[in-house]
N, CA and C atoms as a LAMMPS dump frame, in Angstrom:
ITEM: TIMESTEP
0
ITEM: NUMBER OF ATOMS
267
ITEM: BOX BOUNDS ff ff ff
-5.0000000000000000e+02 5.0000000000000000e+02
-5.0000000000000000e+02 5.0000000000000000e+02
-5.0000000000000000e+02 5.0000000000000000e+02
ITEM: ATOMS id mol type element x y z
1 1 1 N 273.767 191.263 -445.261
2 1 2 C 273.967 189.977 -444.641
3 1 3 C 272.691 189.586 -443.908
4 2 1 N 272.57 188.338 -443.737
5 2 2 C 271.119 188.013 -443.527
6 2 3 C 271.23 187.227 -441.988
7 3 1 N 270.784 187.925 -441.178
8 3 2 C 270.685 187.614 -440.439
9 3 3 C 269.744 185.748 -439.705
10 4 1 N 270.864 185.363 -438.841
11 4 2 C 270.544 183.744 -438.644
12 4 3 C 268.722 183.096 -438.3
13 5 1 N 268.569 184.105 -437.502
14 5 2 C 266.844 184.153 -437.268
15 5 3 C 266.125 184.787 -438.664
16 6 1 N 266.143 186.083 -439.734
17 6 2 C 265.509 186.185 -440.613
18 6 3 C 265.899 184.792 -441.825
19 7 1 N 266.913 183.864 -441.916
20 7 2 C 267.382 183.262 -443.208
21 7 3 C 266.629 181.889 -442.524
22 8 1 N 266.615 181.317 -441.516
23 8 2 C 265.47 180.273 -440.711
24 8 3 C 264.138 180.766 -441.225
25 9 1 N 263.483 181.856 -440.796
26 9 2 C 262.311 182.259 -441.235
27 9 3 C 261.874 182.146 -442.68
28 10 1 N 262.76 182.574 -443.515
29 10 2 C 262.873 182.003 -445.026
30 10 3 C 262.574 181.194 -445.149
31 11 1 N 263.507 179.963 -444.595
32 11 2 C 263.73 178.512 -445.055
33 11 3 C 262.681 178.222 -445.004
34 12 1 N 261.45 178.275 -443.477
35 12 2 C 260.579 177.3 -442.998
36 12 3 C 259.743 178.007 -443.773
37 13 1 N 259.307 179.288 -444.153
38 13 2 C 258.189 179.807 -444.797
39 13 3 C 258.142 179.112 -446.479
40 14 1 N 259.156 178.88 -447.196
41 14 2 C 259.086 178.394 -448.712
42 14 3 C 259.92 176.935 -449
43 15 1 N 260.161 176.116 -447.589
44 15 2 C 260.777 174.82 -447.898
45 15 3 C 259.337 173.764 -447.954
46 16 1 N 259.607 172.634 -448.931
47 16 2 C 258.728 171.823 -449.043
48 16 3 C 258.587 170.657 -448.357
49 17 1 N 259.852 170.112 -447.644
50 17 2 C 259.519 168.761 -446.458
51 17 3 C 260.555 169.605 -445.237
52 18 1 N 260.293 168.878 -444.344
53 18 2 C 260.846 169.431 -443.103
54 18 3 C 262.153 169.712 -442.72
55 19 1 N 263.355 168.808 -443.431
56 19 2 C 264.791 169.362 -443.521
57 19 3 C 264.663 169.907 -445.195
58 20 1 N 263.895 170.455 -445.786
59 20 2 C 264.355 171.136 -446.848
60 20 3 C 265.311 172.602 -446.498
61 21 1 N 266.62 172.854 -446.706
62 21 2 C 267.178 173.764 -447.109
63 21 3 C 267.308 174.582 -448.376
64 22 1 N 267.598 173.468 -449.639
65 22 2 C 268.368 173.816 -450.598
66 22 3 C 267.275 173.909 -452.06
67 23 1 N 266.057 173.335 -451.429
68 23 2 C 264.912 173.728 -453.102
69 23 3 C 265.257 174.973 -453.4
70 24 1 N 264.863 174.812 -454.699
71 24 2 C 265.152 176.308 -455.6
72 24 3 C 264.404 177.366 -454.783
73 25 1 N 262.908 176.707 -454.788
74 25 2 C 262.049 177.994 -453.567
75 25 3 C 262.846 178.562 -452.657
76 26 1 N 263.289 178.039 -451.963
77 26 2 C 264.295 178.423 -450.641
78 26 3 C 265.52 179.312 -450.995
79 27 1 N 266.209 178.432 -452.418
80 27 2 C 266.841 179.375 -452.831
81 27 3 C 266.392 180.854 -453.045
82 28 1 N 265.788 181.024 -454.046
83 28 2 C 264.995 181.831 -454.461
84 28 3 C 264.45 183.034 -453.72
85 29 1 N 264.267 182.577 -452.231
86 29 2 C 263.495 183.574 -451.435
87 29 3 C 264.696 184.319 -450.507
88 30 1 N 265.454 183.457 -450.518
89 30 2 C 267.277 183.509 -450.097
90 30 3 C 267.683 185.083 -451.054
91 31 1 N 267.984 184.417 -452.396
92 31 2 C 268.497 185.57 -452.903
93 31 3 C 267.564 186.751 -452.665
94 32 1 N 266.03 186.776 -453
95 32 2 C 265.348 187.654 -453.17
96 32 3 C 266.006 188.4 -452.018
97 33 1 N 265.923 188.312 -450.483
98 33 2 C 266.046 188.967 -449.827
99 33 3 C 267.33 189.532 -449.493
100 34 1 N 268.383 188.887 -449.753
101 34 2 C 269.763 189.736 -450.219
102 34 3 C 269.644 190.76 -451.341
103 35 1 N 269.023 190.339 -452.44
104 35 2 C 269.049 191.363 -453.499
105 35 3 C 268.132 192.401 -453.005
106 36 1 N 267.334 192.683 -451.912
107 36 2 C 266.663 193.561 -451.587
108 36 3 C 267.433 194.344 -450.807
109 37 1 N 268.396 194.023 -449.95
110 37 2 C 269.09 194.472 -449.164
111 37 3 C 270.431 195.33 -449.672
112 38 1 N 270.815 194.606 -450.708
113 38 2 C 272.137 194.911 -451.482
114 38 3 C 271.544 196.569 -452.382
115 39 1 N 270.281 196.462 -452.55
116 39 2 C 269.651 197.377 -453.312
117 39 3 C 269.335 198.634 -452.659
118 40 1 N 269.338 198.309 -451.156
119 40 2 C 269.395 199.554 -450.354
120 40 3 C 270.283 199.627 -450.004
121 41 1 N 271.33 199.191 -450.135
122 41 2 C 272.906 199.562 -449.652
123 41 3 C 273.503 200.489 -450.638
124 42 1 N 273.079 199.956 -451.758
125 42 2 C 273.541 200.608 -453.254
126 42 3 C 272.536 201.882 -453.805
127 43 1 N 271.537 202.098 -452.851
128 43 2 C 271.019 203.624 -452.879
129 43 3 C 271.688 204.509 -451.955
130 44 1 N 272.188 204.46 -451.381
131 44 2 C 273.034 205.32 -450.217
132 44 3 C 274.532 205.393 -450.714
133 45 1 N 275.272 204.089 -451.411
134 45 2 C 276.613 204.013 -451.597
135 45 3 C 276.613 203.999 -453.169
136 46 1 N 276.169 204.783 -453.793
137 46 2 C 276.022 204.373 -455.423
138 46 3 C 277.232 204.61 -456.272
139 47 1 N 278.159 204.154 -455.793
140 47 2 C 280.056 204.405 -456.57
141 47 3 C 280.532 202.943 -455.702
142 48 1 N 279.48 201.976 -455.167
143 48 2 C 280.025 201.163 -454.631
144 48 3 C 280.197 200.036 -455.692
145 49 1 N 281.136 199.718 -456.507
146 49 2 C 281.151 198.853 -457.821
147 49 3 C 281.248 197.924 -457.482
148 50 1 N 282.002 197.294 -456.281
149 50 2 C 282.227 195.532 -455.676
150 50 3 C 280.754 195.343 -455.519
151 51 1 N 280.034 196.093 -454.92
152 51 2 C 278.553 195.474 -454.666
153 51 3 C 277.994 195.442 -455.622
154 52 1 N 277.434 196.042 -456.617
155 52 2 C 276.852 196.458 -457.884
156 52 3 C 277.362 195.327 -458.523
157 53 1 N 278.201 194.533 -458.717
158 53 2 C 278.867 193.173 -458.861
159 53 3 C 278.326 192.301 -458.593
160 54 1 N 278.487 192.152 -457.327
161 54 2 C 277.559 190.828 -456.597
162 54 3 C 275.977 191.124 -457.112
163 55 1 N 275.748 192.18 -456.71
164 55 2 C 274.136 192.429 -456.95
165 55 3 C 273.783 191.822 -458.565
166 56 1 N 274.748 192.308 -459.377
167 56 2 C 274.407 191.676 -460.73
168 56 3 C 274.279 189.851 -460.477
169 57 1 N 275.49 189.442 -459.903
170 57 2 C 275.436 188.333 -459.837
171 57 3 C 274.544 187.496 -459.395
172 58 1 N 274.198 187.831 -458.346
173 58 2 C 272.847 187.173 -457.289
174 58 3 C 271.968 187.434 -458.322
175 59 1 N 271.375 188.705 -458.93
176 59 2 C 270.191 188.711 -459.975
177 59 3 C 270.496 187.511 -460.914
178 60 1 N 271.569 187.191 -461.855
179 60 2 C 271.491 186.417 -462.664
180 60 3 C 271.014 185.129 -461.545
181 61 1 N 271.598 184.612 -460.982
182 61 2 C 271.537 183.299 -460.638
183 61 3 C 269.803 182.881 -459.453
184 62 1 N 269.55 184.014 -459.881
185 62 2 C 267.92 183.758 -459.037
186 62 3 C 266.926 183.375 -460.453
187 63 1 N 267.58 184.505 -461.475
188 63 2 C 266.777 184.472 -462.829
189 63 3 C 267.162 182.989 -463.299
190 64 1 N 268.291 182.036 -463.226
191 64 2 C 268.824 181.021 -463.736
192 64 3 C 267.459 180.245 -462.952
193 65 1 N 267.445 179.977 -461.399
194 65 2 C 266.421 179.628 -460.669
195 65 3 C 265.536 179.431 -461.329
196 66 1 N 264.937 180.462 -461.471
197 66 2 C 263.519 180.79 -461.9
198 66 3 C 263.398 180.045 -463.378
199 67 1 N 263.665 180.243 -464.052
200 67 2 C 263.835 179.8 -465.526
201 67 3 C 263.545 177.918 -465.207
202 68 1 N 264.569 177.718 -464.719
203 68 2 C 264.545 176.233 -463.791
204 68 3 C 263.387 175.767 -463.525
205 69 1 N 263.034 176.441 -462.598
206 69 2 C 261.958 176.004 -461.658
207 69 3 C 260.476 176.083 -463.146
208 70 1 N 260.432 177.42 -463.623
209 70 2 C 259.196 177.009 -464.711
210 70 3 C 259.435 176.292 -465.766
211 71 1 N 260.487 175.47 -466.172
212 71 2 C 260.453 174.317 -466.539
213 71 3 C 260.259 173.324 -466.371
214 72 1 N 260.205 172.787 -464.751
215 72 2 C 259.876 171.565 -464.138
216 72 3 C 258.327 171.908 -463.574
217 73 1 N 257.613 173.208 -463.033
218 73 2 C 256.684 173.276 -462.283
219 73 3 C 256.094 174.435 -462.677
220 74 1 N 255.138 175.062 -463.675
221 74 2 C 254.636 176.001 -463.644
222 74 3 C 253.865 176.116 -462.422
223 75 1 N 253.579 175.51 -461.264
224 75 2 C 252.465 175.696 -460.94
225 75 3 C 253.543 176.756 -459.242
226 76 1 N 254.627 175.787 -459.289
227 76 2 C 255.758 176.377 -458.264
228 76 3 C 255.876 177.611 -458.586
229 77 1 N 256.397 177.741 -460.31
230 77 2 C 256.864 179.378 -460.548
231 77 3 C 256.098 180.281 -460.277
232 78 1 N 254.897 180.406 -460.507
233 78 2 C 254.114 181.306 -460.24
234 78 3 C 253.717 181.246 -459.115
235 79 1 N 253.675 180.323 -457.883
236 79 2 C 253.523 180.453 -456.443
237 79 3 C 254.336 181.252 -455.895
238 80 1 N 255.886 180.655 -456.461
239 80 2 C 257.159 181.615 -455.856
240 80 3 C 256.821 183.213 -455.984
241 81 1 N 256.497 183.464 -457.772
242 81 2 C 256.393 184.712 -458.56
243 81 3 C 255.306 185.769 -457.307
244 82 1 N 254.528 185.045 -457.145
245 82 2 C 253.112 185.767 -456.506
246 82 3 C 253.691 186.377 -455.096
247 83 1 N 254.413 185.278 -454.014
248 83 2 C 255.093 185.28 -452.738
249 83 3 C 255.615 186.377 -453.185
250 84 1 N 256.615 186.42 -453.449
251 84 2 C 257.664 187.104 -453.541
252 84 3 C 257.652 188.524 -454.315
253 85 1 N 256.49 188.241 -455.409
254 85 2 C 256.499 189.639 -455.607
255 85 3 C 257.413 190.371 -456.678
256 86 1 N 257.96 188.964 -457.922
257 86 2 C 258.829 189.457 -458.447
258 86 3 C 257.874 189.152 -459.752
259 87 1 N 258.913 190.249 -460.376
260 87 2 C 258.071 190.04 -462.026
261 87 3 C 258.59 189.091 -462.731
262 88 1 N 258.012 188.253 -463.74
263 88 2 C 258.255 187.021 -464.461
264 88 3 C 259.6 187.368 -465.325
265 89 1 N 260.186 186.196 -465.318
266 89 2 C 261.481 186.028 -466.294
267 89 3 C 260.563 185.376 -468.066
């Protein structure tokens, strides 16, 4: 769970106008950091199948993102890709 001060820090670090919440970037950096978290939960609890669930899920729908986003903006995807540190879809 993402705490209210780290998911602010998100927002303002990868939103593009000043009430941006909901760009894919934002999205994007959103899931990343749940799926990072869910991933160390699921090294300690590894018979935990409800999470291993979600975790699948959040992966698909960041990869849906992504796919998205380098269709409208190569120049975004690979900004996000670089930030973040994830390998290309």
């Amino acid at each position: 769970m993402l705490l209210k001060e780290e998911k602010e820090k998100l927002v303002k670090g990868f939103r593009l106008a000043e009430k941006d919440t909901g760009s894919p970037e934002v999205q994007v950096a959103l899931l990343s950091r749940r799926i990072e978290q869910l991933t160390d939960h699921l090294k300690t609890h590894s018979k935990d199948l409800h999470s291993r669930h979600g975790l699948l899920k959040m992966v698909a729908q960041r990869r849906r993102l992504l796919k998205y986003m380098r269709s409208i903006s190569s120049n975004r995807y690979k900004k996000i890709i670089s930030e973040l540190k994830i390998r290309e879809i």
